[in-house]
MIZAVEX-975706 format. One record per residue: y, x, z of N, C-alpha, C in turn. Coordinates in steps of 0.2 Angstrom, whole numbers, plus 5000, padded with zeros to 4 digits. Example, Ala and Ser with C-alpha at 12.3 -4.5 7.8 and 13.67 -1.06 7.14 Angstrom:
BEGIN
497250665039497850625039498450665039/498950645035499550685036500050645039/
REM end
This chain:
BEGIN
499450045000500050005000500650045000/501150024995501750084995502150085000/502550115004503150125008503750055003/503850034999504549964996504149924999/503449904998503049835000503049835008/503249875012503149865021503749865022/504149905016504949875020505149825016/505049795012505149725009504749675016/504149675016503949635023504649655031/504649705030504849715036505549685036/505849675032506849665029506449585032/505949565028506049485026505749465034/505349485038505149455045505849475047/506249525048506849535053507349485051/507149445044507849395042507649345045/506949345045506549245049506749275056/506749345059506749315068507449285068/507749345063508849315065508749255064/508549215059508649125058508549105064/507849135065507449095073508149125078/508349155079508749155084509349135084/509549125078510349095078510149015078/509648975077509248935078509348895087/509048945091509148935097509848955100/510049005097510849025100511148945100/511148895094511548835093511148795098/510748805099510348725104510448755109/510448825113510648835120511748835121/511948825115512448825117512848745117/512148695115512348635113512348605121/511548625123511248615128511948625136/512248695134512848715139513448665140/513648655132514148615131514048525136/513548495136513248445137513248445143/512948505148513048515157513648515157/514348555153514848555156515248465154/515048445151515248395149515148335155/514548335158514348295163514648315170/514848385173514948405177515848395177/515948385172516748355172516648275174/516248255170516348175171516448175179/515648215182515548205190516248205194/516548245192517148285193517748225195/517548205190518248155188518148075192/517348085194517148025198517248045207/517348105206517848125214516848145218/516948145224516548135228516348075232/516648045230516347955234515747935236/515447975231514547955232514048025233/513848005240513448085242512748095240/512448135236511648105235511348095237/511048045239510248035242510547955245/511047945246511347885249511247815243/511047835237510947775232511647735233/512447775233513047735229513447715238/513147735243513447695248513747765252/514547765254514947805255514647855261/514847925262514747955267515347945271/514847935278515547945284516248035285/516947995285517048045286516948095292/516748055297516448095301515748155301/515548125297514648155293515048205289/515448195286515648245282515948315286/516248305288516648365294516148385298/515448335301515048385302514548425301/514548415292514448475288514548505284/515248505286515548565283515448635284/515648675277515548755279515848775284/516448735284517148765287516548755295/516848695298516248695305515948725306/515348745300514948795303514848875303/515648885298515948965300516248955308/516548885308516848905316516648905322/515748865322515248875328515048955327/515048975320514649045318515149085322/515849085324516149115327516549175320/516449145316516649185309517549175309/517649105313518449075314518549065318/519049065322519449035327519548965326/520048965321520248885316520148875310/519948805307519848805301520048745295/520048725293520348675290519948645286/519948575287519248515283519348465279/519448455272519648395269519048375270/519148305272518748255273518348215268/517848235266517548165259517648095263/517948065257518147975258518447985263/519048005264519348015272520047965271/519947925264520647855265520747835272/521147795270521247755279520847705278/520747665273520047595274519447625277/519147685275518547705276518647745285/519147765285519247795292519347745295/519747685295519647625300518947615299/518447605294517847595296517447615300/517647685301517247725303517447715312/517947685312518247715320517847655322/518047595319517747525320516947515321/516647515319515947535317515747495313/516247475306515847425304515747465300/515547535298515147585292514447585295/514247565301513647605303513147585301/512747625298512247595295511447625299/511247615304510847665308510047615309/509347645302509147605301508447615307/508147555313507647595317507047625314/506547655317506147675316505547645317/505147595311504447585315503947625316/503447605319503147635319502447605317/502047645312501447615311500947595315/500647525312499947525318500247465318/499647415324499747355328499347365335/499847395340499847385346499847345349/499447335358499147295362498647255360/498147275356497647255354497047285355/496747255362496347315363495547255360/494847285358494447275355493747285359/493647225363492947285367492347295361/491947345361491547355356490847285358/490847285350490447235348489447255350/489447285356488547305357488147265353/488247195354487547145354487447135346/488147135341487847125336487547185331/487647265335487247315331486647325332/486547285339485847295341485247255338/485447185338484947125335484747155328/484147115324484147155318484247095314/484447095309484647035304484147015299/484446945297483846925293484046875289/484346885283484746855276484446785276/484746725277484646665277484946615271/484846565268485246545262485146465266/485146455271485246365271485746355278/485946295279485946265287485646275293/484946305291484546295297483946335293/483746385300483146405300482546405303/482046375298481346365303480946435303/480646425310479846455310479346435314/478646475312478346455316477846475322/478146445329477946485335477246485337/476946535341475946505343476446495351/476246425354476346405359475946405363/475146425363474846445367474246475363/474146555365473846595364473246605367/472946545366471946555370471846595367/471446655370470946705368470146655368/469946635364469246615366468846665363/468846715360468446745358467846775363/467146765363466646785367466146805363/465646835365464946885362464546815360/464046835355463546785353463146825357/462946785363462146805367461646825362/461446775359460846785356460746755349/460446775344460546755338460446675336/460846625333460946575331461046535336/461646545341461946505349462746515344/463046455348463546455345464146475345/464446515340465146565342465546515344/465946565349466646555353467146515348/467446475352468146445347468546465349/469346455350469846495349470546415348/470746385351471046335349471946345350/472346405346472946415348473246355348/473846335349474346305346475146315346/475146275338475746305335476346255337/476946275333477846215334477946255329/478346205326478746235321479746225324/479946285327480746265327481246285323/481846265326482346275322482846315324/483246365320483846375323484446375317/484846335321485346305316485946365315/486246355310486946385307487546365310/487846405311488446375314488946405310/489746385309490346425307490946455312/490946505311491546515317492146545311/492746485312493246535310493846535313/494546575312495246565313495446585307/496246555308496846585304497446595306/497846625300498646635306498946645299/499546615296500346615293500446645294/500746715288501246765290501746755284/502346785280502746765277502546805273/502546785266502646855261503046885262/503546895263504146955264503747005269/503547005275503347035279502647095275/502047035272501647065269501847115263/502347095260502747125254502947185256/503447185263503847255265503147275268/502747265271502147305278501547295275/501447355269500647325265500047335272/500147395276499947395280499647325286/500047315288500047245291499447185290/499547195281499147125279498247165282/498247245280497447245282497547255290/497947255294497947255302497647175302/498147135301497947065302497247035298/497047085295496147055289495747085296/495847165299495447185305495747145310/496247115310496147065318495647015318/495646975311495246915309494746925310/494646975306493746995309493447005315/493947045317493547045324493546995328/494146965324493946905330493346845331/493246825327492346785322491946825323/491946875323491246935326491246935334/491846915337491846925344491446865348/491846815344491646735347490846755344/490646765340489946755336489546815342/489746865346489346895351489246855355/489946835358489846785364489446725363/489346705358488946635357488046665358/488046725355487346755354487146765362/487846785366487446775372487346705376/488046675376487846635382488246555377/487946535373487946485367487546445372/487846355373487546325377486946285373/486946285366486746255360486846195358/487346165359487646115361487846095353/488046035349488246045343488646095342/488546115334489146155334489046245337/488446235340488546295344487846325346/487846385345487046435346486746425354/486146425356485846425358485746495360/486246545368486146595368485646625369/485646675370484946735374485046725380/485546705384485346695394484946645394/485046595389484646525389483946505387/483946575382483146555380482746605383/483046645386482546705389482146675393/481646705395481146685400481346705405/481246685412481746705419481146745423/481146815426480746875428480946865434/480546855440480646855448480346925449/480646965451480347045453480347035460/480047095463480147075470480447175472/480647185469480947255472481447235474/481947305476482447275479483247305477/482747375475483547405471483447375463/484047355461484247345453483847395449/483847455449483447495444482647495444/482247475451481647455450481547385448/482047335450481947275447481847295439/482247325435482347315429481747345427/481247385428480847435431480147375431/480247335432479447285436479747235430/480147205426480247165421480147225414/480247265414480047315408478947305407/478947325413478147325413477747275414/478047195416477847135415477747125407/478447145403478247135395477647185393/477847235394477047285393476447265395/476447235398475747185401475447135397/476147105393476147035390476047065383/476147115382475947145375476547155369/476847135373477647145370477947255371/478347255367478447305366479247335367/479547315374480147315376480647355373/481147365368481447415367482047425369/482447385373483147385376483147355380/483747355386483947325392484647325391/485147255392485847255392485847225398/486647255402486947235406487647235408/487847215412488547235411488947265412/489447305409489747365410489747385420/489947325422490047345432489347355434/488647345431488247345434487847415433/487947425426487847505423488047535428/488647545430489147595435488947595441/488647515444488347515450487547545450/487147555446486747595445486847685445/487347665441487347745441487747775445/488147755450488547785456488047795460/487347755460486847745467486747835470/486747835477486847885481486147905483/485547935484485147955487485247895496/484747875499485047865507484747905512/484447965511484448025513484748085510/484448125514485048205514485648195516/485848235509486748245509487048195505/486648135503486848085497487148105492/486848155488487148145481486748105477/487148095473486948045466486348045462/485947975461485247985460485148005454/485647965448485847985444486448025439/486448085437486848115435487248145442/487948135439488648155445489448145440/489948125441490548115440490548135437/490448225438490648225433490048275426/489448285427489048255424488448195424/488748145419488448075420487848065417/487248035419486648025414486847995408/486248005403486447945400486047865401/486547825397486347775397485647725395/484947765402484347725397484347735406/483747675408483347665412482447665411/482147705414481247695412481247705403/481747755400481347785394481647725391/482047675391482447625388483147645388/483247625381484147625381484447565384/485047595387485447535391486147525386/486247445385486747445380487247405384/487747405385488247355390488747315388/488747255388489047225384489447155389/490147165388490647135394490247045393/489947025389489746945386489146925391/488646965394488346965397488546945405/488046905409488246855416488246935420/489046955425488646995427488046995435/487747045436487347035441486647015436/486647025431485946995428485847045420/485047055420485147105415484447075410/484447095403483947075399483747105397/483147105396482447165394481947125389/482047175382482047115378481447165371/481047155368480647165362481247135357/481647205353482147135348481747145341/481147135341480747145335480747065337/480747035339480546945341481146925342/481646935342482446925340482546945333/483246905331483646905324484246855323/484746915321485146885319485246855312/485346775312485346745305485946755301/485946775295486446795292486746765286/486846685286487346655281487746665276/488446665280488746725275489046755281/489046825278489446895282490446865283/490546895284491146895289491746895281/492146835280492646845274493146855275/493746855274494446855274494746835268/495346785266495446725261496246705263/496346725258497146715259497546665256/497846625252498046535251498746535252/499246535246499846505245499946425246/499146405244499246345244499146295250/498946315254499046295260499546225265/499646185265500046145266500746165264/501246165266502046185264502246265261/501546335261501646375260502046405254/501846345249502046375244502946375245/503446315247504046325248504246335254/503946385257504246425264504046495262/503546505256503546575254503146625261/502446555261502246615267501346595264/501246635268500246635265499846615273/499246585271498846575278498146625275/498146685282497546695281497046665284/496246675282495846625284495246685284/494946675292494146705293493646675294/493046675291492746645293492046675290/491346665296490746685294490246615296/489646625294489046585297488646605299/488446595304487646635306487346605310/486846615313486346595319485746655325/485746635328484946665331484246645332/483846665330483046665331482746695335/482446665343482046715346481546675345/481246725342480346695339479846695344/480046735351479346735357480146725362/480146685363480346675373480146715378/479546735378479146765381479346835381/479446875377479946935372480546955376/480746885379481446925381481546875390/481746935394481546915400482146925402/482246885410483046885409482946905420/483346955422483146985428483846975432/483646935437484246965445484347015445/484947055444484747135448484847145455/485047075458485047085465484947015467/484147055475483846995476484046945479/484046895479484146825483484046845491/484446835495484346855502483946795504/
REM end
């Protein structure tokens, strides 16, 4: 390649960079003209509007106290100093001395407090069992004759066996509440609406514990577990052996006891129990290490719903909770007048029932004897 053909290239790329550069010289010099163009206008709009304030006037007082000048003079940089004041007119300085500029907005805070929640034991314990009607039957052995006996000798007649059956029921029930809140509130505090969805719910799962325990069965209402239990006469005398001689009653009965609930007070009055010899320390655990919560190799679950002074020791394979529908939240503009007062009703509601399939299964103990 000859030395004319590398400087002919070389001439003709050094003329494309210049274009290319006087190219951008004109768009950065367009770009300049345009900022100063805008920075005049601001100019000519004075200071009246501070940013971040969205068009609404800074106090002359706010302004003086951040000023440079101020804070050369706390810097000690000045003795004195001199402060024009942004929007420092006389209408806006009578505003300010008056208070009718003040615009000071509170602080909420998030959450919904004073809502305290006791934990829901009794509905994690039971085990559940999807239902699709009003009402659930089954079918009980109501009296379990063993007749089975040896055939003595061959051709004498085998043993018979005469159980008998019931077929019962347990019915569905609906628990629900509501409560009206304004769309403006839901709108400003998205928050909020799922505070008030978790109030709802818990509230219908609360009543639906309390029903599972002590439901008088009444229309409308469960038949609880104090009521259908089988009542246990022990004859010990402390609370823990009591519970103790009803655990191995069921074991006898061929049941396979898996829990004991009682009350949070009687838990404590178990577990505080002092030796009544020695130096009386504590049977179980101490202050401040405490056992954990099982009795006889059972877990103990405590649940403020239960009577206290009485504890149930229960097979919850022969328990279940009926499950209709789970727990909703429904919310409705149309609600009586909602629509022209611009407010919404929420609505909770679930269905359920319980099934104790053996009575027998679940036994219901004093834990303190009748004098």
């Amino acid at each position: 390649m000859s030395t004319e053909i590398i400087t002919k290239a070389l001439e003709e790329h050094g003329a494309a960079v210049q274009s290319m550069k006087s190219e951008l010289t004109k768009g950065v010099n367009g770009v300049t003209a345009r900022i100063e163009e805008l920075e005049q206008k601001m100019a000519r709009r004075g200071d009246s509007e501070e940013p971040g304030y969205f068009g609404r006037k800074s106090s002359p007082v706010a302004s003086f106290i951040e000023s440079a000048q101020l804070e050369s003079l706390i810097g000690g940089a000045n003795s004195t100093g001199r402060v024009v004041l942004k929007n420092g007119d006389l209408p806006t300085l009578r505003k300010s001395l008056t208070g009718a500029d003040v615009d000071v907005q509170p602080q909420r805070a998030q959450g919904l407090f004073n809502n305290p929640q006791v934990r829901l034991s009794l509905l994690d314990l039971l085990p559940v069992v999807p239902v699709n009607s009003s009402s659930f039957e089954f079918m009980s052995l109501t009296t379990a004759a063993n007749g089975a006996a040896v055939q003595v000798a061959e051709g004498d007649l085998k043993a018979e066996s005469a159980p008998a059956f019931e077929v019962k029921t347990s019915n569905i029930i609906t628990i629900a509440h509501w409560v009206r809140a304004s769309n403006q509130i839901l709108s400003d505090a998205p928050a909020l609406q799922n505070q008030l969805d978790n109030l709802l719910r818990y509230g219908v799962q609360a009543k639906l514990e309390a029903e599972l325990m002590k439901g008088d069965g009444t229309t409308g209402h469960i038949l609880g577990l104090e009521l259908q239990a089988t009542e246990h006469t022990p004859t010990a005398t402390h609370a823990s052996d009591r519970v103790g001689q009803a655990m191995t009653a069921l074991q006898s009965a061929g049941w396979s006891p898996s829990v004991i609930v009682m009350h949070p007070s009687d838990w404590f009055s178990i577990a505080s129990e002092r030796a009544e010899t020695g130096n009386g320390q504590y049977v179980l655990g101490s202050p401040r290490d405490p056992s954990g919560q099982n009795l006889w190799g059972l877990p103990v679950v405590t649940s403020p719903g239960i009577t206290a002074g009485a504890a149930l020791v229960m097979d919850t394979s022969q328990v279940a909770l009926l499950d209709r529908e789970q727990v909703t939240v429904m919310a409705s503009r149309d609600d009586r007048d909602n629509f022209i007062r611009n407010q919404v009703t929420l609505l909770a509601e679930l269905r359920a029932g319980l099934a104790v399939f053996a009575p027998g299964a679940v036994l219901r103990v004093e834990l303190n004897p009748t004098p």
